[in-house]
ZADREN-900699 format. One record per atom (N, C-alpha, C, O): atom name; residue in three letters; x, y, z. Coordinates in steps of 0.2 Angstrom, whole numbers, m for minus. Layout:
N
   a    r   east  north     up
  CA  ALA      X      Y      Z
...
# end
This chain:
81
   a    r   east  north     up
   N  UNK      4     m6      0
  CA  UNK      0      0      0
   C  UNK      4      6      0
   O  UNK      2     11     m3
   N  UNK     11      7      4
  CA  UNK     15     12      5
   C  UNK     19     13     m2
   O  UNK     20     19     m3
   N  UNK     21      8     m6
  CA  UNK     22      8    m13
   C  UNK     19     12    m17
   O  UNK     21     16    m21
   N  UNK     12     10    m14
  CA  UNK      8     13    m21
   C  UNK      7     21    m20
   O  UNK      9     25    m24
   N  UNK      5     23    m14
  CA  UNK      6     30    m13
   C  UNK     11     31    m14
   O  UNK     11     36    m17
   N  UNK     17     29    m13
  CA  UNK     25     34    m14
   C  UNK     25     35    m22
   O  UNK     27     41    m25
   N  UNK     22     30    m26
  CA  UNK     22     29    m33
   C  UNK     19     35    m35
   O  UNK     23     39    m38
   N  UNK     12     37    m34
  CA  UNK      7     41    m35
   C  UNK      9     47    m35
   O  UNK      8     51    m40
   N  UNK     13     49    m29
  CA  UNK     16     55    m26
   C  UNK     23     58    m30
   O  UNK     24     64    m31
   N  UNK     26     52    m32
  CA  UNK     31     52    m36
   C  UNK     29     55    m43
   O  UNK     32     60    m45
   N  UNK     24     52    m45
  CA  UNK     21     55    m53
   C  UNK     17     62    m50
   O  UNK     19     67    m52
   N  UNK     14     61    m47
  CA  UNK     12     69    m47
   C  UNK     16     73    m46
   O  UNK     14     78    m49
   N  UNK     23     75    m42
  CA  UNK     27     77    m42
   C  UNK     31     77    m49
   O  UNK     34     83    m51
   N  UNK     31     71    m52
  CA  UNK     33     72    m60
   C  UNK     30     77    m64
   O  UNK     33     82    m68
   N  UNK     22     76    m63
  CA  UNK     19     79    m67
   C  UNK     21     87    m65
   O  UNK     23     91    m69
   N  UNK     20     89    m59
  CA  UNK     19     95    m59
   C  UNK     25     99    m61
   O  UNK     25    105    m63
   N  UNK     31     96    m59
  CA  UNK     39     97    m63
   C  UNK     36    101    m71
   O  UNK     36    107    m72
   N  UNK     36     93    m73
  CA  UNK     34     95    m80
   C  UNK     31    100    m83
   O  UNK     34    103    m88
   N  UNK     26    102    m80
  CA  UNK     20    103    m83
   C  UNK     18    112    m80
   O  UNK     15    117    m83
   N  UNK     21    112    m74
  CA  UNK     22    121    m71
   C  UNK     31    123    m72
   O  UNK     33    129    m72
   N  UNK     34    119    m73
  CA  UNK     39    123    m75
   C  UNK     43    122    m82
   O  UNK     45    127    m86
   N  UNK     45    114    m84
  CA  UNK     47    115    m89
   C  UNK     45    118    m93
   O  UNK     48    123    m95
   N  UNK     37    115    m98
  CA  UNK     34    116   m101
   C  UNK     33    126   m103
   O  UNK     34    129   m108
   N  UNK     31    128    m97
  CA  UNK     32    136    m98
   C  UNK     38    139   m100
   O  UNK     38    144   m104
   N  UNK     43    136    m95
  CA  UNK     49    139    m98
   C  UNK     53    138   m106
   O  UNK     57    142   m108
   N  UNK     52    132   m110
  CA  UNK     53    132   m115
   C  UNK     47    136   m121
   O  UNK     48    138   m126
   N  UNK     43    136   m117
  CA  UNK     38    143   m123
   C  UNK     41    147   m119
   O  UNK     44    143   m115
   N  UNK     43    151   m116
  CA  UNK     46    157   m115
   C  UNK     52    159   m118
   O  UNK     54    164   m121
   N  UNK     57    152   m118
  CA  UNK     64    153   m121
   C  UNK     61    154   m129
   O  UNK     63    159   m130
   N  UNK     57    151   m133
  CA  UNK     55    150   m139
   C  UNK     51    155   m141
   O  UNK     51    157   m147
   N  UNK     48    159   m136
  CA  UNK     44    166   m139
   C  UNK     52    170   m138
   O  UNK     54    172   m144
   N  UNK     55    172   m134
  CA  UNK     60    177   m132
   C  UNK     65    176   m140
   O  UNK     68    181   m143
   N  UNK     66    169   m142
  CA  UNK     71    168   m148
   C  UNK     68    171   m153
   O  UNK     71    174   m157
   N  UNK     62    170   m154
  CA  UNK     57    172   m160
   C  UNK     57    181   m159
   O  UNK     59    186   m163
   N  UNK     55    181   m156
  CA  UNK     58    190   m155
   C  UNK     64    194   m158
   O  UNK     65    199   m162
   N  UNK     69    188   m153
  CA  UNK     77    191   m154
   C  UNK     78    190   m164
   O  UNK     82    193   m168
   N  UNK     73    185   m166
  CA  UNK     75    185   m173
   C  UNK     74    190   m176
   O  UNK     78    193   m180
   N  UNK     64    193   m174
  CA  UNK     61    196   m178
   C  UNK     67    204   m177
   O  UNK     70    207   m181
   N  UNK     68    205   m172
  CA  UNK     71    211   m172
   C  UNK     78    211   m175
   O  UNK     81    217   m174
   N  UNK     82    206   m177
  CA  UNK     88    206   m180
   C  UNK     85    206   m187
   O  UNK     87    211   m191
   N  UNK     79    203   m190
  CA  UNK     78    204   m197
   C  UNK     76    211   m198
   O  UNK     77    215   m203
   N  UNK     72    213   m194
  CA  UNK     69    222   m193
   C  UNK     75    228   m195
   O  UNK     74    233   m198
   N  UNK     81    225   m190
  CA  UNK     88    230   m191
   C  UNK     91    227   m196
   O  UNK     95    232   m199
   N  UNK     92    221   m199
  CA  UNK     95    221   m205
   C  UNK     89    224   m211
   O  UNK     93    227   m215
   N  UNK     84    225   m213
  CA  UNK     81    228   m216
   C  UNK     81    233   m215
   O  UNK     80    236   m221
   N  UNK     81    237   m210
  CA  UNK     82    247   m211
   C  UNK     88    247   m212
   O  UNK     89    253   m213
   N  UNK     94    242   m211
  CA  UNK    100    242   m214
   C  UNK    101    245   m222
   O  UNK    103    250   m224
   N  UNK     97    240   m226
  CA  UNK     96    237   m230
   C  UNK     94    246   m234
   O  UNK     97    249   m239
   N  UNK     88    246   m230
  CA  UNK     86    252   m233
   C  UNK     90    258   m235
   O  UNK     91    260   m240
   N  UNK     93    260   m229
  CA  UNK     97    264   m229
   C  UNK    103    263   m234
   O  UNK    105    268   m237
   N  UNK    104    260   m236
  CA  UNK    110    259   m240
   C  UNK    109    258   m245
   O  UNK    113    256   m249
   N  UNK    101    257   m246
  CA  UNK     99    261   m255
   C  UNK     95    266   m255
   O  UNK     91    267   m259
   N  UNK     95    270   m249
  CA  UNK     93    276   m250
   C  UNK    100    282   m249
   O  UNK    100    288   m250
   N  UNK    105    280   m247
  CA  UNK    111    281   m247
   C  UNK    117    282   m255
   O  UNK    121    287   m256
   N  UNK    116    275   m259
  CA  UNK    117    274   m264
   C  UNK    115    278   m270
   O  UNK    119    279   m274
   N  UNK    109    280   m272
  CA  UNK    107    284   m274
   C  UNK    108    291   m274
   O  UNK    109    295   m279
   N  UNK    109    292   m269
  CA  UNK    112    301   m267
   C  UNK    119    301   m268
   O  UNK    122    306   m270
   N  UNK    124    295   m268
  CA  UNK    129    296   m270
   C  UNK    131    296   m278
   O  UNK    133    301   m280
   N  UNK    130    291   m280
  CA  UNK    128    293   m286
   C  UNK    127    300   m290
   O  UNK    130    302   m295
   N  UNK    121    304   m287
  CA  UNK    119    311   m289
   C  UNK    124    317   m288
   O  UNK    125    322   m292
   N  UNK    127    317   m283
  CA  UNK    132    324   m281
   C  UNK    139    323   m283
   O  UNK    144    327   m280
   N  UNK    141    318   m287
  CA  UNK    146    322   m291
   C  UNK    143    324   m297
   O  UNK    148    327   m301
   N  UNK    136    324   m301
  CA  UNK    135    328   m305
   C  UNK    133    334   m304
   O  UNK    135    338   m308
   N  UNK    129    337   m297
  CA  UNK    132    344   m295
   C  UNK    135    347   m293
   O  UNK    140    346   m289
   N  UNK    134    351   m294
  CA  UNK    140    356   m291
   C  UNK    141    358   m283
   O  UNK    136    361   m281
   N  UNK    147    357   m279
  CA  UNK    145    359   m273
   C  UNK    145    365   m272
   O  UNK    150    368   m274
   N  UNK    140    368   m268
  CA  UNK    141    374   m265
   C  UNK    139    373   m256
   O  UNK    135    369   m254
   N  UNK    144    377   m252
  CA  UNK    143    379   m248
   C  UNK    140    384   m246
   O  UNK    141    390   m249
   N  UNK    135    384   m240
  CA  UNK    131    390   m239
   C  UNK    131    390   m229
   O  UNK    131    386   m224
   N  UNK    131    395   m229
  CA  UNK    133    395   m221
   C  UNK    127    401   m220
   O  UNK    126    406   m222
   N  UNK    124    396   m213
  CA  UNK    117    398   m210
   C  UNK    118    404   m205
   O  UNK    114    406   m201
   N  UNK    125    405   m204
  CA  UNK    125    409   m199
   C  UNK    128    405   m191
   O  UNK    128    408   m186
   N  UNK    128    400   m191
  CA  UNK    129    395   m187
   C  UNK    135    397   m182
   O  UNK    135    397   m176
   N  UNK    141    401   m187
  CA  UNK    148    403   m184
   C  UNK    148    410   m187
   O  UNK    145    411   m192
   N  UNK    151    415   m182
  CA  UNK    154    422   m180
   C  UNK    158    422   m179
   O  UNK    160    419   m174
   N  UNK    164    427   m184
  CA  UNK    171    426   m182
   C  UNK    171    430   m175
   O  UNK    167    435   m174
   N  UNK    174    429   m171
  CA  UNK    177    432   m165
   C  UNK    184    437   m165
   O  UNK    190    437   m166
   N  UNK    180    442   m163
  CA  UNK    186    450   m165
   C  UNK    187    451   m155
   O  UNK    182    451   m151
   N  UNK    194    452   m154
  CA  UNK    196    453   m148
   C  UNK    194    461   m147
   O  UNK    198    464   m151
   N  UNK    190    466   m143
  CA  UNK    189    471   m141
   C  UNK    195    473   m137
   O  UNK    198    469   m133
   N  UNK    197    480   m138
  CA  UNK    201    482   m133
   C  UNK    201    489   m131
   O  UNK    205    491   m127
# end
């Protein structure tokens, strides 16, 4: 009789092993991995982007001409005396 309850007890302690910890914890490792994918594919795509929205503008300006134009940004500094 002592057998079979230790048996019982054994398994239910198995299951609940199983079933409250493994089992959530690999859907969790498995949701967190699917993330870390989708946002490496998300940064390699606006990688991507950029560097054919990048390519294009290179291209174009050595057919123009550069000019510099200053917004005012810098004032020469004259020493008062």
């Amino acid at each position: 009789m002592i057998d079979v309850i230790a048996t019982v007890l054994i398994l239910y302690l198995l299951y609940k092993l199983v079933f409250d910890f493994i089992v959530p914890v690999s859907k969790t490792t498995s949701h967190f991995k699917n993330q870390v994918n989708q946002m490496r594919k998300q940064q390699e795509e606006q990688m991507h982007r950029q560097q054919q929205s990048n390519t294009p503008q290179n291209k174009t300006s050595p057919n123009k001409k550069n000019t510099t134009t200053t917004d005012g940004e810098y004032i020469d500094f004259e020493e008062v005396k």
